[in-house]
BANULO-713397 format. One line per 4 residues: number of its first residue (from 1); for each residue x negated, y negated, z negated of N, C-alpha, C, O, CB. Coordinates in steps of 0.1 Angstrom, whole numbers, plus 5000, padded with zeros to 4 digits. Atoms other than C-alpha are relative to their C-alpha. Glycine has a CB too. Example, Ala and Ser with C-alpha at 12.3 -4.5 7.8 and 13.67 -1.06 7.14 Angstrom:
1 = 4991 5012 5000 4877 5045 4922 4991 4988 5000 4981 4988 4993 5010 5000 4988  5009 5011 5000 4863 5011 4929 5008 4989 4992 5003 4978 4991 4996 4995 5014
***
This chain:
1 = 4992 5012 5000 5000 5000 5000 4991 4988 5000 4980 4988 4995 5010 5000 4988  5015 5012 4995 4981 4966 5011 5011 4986 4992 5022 4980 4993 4995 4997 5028  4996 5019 5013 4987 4935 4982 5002 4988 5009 4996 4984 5019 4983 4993 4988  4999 5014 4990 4998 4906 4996 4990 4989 4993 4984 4992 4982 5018 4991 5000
5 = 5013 5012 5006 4972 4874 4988 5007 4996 4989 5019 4995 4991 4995 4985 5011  4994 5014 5004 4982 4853 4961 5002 4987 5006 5008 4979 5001 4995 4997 4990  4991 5014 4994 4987 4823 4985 5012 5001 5001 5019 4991 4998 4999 4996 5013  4985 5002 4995 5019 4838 4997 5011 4997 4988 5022 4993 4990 5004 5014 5008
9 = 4990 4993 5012 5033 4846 4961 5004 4976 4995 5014 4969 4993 4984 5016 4979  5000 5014 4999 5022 4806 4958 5010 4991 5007 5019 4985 5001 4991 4998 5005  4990 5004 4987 5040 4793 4989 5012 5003 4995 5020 4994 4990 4999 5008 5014  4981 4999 5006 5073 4811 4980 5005 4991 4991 5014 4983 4992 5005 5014 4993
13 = 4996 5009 5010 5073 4794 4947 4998 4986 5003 5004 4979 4994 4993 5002 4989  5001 5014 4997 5063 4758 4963 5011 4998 5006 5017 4988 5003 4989 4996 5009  4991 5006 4990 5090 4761 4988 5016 5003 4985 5025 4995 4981 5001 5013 5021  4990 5002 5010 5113 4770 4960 5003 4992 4991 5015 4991 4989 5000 5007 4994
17 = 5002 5007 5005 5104 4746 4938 5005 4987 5006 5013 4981 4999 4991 5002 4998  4995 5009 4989 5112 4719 4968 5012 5004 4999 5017 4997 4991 4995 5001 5014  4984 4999 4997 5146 4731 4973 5007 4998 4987 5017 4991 4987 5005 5016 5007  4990 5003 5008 5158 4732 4941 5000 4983 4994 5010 4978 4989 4999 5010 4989
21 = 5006 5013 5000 5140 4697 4936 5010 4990 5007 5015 4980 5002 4986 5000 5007  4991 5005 4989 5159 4686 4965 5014 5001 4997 5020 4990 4999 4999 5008 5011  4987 4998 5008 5192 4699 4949 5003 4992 4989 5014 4988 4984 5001 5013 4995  4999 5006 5017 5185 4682 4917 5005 4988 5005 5017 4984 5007 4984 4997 4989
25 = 4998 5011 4994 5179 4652 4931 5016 4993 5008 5024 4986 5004 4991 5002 5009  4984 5003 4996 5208 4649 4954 5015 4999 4995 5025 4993 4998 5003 5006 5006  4988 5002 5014 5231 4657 4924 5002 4992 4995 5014 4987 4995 4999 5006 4989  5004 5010 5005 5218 4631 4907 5002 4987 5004 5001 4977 4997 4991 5001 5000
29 = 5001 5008 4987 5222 4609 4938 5017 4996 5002 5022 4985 5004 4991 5010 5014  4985 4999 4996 5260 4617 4944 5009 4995 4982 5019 4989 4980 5003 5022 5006  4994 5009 5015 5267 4609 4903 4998 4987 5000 5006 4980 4995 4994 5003 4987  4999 5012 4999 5254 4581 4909 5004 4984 5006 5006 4973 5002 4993 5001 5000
33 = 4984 5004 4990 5276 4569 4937 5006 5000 4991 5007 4989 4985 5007 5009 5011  4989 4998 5009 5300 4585 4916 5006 4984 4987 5016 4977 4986 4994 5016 4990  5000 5007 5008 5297 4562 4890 4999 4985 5001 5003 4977 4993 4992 5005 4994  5000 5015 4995 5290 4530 4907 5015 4995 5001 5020 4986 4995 4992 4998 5015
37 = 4990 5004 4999 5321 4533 4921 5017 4999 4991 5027 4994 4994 4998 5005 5007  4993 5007 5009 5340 4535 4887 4996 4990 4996 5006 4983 4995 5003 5005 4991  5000 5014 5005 5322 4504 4874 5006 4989 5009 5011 4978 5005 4985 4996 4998  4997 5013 4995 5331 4486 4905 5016 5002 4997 5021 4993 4991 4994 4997 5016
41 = 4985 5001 5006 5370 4496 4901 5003 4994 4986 5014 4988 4984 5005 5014 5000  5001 5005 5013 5363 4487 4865 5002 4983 5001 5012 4976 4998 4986 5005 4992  5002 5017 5004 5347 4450 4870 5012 4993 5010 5018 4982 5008 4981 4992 5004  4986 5007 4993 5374 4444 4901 5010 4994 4986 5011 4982 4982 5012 5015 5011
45 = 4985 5002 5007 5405 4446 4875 4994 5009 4986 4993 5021 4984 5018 5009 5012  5003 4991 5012 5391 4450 4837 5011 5004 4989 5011 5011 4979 4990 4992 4992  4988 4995 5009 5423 4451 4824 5008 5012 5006 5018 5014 5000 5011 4988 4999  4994 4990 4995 5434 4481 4845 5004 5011 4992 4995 5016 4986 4994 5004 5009
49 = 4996 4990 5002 5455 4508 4832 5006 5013 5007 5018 5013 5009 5005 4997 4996  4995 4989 4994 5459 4541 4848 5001 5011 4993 4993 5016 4985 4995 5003 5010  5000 4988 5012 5478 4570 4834 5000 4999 4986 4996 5008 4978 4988 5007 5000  5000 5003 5015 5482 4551 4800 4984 4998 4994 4982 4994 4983 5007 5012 4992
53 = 5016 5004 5001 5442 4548 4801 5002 4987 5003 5010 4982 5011 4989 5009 5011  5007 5014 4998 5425 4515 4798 4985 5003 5010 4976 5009 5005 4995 4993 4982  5008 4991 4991 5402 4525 4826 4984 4993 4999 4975 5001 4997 5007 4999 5018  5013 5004 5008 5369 4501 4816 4995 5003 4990 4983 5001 4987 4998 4991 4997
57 = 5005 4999 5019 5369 4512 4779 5003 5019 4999 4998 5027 4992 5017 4986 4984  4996 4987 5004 5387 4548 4784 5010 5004 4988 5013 5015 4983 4989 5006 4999  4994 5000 5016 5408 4541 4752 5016 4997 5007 5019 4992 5018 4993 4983 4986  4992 4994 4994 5440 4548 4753 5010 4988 4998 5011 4982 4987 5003 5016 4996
61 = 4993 5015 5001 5466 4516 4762 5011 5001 4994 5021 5006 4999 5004 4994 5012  4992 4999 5010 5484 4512 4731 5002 4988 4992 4994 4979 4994 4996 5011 4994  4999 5015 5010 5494 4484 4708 4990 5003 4991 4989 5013 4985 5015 4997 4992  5014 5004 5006 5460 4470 4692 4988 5004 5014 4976 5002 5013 4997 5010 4983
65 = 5010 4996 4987 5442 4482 4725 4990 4989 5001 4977 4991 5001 5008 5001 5017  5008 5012 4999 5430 4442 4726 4989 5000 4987 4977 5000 4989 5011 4986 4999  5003 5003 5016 5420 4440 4687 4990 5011 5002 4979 5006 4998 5014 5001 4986  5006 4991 4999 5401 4473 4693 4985 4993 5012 4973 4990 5010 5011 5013 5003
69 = 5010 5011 4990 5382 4455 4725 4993 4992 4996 4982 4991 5001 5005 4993 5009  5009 5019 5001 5370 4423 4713 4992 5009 4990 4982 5013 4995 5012 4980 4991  5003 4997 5012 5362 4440 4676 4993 5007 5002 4984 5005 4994 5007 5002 4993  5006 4990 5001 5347 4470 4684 4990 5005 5012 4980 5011 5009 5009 5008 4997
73 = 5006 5001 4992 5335 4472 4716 4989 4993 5005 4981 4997 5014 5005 5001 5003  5009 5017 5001 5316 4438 4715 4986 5012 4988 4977 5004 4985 5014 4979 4987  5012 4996 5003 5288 4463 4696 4996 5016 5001 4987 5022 4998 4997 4995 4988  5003 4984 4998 5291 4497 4704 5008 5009 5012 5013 5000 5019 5006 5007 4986
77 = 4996 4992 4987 5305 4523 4734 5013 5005 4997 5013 5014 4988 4989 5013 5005  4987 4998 5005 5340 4527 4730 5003 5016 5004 5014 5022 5001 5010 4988 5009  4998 4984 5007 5330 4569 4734 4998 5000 4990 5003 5010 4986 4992 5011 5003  5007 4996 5016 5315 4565 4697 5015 4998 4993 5016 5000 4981 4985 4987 4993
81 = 4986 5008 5007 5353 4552 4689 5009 5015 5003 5013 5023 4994 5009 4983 5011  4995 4983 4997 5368 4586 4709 4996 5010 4991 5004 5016 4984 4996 5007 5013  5002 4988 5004 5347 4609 4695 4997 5002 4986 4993 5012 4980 4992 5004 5008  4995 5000 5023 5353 4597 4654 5010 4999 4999 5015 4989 5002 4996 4987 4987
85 = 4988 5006 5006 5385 4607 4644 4999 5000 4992 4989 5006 4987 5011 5004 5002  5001 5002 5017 5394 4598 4609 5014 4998 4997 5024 5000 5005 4990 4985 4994  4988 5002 5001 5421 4591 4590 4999 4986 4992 4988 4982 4993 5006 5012 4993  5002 5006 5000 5426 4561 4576 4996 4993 4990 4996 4981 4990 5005 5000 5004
89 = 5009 5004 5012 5406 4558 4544 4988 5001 5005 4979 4993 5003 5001 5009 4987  5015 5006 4996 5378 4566 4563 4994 4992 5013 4982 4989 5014 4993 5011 5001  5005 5011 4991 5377 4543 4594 5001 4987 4990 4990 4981 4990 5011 4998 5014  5005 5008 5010 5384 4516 4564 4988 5001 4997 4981 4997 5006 5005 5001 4990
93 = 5010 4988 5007 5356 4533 4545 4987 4997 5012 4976 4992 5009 5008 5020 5000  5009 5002 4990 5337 4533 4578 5001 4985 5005 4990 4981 5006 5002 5010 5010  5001 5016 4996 5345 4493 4590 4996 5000 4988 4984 5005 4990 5014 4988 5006  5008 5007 5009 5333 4484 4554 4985 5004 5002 4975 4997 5003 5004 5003 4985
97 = 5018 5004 5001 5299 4497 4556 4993 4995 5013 4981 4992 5015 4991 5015 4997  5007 5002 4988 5296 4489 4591 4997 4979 4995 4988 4971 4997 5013 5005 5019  5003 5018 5006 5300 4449 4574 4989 5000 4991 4981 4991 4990 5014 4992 4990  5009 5001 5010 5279 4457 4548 4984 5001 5009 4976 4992 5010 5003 5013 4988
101 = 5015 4997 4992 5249 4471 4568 4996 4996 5017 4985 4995 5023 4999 5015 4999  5002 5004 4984 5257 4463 4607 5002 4987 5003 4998 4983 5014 5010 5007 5009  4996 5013 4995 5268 4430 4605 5010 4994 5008 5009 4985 5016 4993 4996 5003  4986 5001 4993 5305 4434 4613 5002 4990 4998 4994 4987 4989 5011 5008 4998
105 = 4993 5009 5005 5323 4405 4608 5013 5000 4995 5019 5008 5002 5001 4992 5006  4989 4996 5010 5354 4403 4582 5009 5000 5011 5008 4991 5019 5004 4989 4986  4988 5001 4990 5385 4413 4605 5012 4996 4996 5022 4996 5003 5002 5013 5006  4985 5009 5003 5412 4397 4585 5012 5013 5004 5011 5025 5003 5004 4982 5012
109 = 4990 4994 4998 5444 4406 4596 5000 5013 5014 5007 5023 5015 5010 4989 5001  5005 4989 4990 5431 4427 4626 4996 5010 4996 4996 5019 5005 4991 4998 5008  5004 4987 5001 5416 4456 4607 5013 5010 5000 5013 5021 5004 4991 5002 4987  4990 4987 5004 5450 4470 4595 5005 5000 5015 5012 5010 5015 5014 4998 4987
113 = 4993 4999 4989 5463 4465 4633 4991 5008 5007 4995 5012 5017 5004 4987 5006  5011 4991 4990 5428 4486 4646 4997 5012 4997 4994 5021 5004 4987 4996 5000  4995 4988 5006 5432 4510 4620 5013 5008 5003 5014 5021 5003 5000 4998 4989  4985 4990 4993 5467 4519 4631 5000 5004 5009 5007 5014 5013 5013 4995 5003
117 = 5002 4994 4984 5453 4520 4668 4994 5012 4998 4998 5021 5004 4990 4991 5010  5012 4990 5000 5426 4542 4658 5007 5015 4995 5010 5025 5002 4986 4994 4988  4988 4989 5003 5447 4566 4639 5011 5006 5003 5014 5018 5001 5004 5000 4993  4985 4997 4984 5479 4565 4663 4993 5011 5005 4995 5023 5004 5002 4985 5016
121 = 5002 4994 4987 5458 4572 4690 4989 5012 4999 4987 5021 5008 4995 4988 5011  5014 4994 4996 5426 4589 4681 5000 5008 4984 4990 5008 4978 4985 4986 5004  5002 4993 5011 5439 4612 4646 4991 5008 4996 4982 5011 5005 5007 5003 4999  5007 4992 5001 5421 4637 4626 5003 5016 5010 5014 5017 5016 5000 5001 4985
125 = 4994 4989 5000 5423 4670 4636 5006 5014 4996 4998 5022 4991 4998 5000 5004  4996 4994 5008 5446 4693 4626 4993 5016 4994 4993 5021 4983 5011 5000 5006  5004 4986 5002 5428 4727 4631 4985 4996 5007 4983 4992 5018 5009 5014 5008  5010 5001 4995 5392 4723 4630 4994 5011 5009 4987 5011 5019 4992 4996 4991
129 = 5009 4989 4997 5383 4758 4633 5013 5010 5006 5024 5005 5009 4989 5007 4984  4990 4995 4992 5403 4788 4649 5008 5012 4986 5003 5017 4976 4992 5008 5017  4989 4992 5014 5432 4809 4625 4990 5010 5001 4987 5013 5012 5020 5006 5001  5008 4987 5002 5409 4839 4613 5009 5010 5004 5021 5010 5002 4995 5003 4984
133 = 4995 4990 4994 5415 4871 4629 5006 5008 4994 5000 5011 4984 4994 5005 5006  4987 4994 5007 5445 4892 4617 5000 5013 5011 4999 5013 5024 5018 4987 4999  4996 4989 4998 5450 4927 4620 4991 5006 5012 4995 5010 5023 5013 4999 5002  5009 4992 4997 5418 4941 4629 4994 5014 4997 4988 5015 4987 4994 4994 4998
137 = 5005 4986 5005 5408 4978 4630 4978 4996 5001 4971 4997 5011 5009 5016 5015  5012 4998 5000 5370 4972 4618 4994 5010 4997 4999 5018 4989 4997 4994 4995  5008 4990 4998 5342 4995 4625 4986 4998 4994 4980 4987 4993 5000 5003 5013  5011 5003 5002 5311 5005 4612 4989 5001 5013 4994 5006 5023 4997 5007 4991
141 = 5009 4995 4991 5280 5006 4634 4991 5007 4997 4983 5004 4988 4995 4992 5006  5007 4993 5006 5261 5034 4635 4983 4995 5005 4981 4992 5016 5005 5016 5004  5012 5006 4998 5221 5023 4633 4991 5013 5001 4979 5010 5000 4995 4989 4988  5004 4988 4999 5209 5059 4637 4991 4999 5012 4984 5008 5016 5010 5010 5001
***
């Protein structure tokens, strides 16, 4: 049986390396389209709602939608707002220390109207984890 060189074993892996390179890239290339073209639908019309979506912020268009904008978004990514639900001792709880240490400013009568948004729209959840499994025939395993 006659070995091939290591160049060839080389080569294959260069040209492979290229192609998936090439794949990456272009992925990368097509999101980024992608994405242009929500910002520009965004900065057209920033007040747009589609689907009950606020389509610049992604938050969901509800009464306090504004009060949530100006207040909250003015220092942070209105995903960090999606993806904390709380209830409403602890988004209080959480706007106080963000005043204490971030340098929120006092929201007066707007916290209780951002807290009702936040908790409306964006509650805890009910089942963190999944109901434990019921009416299982368990087995041993034999390690023999």
């Amino acid at each position: 049986m006659k070995k091939k060189p290591i160049i060839s074993y080389v080569a294959i892996a260069a040209i492979l390396m290229l192609t998936l390179g090439a794949a990456y890239l272009y992925k990368k290339q097509s999101e980024k389209i992608q994405n242009e073209d929500t910002y520009k639908v965004a900065d057209e019309n920033p007040d747009e709602i589609v689907d009950g979506i606020h389509v610049r912020t992604g938050l969901v268009a509800a009464e306090g939608l504004q009060e949530v904008i100006t207040n909250c978004t003015t220092c942070h990514s209105s995903k960090l707002i999606v993806q904390n639900r709380m209830g409403k001792e602890q988004w209080n709880a959480t706007i106080r220390w963000m005043q204490e240490t971030q340098g929120l400013w006092d929201l007066g009568e707007n916290q209780q109207v951002i807290v009702d948004y936040l908790t409306t729209n964006y509650p805890t959840f009910k089942k963190g984890r999944r109901a434990a499994l019921t009416d299982i025939e368990w087995y041993t395993l034999d390690t023999k």
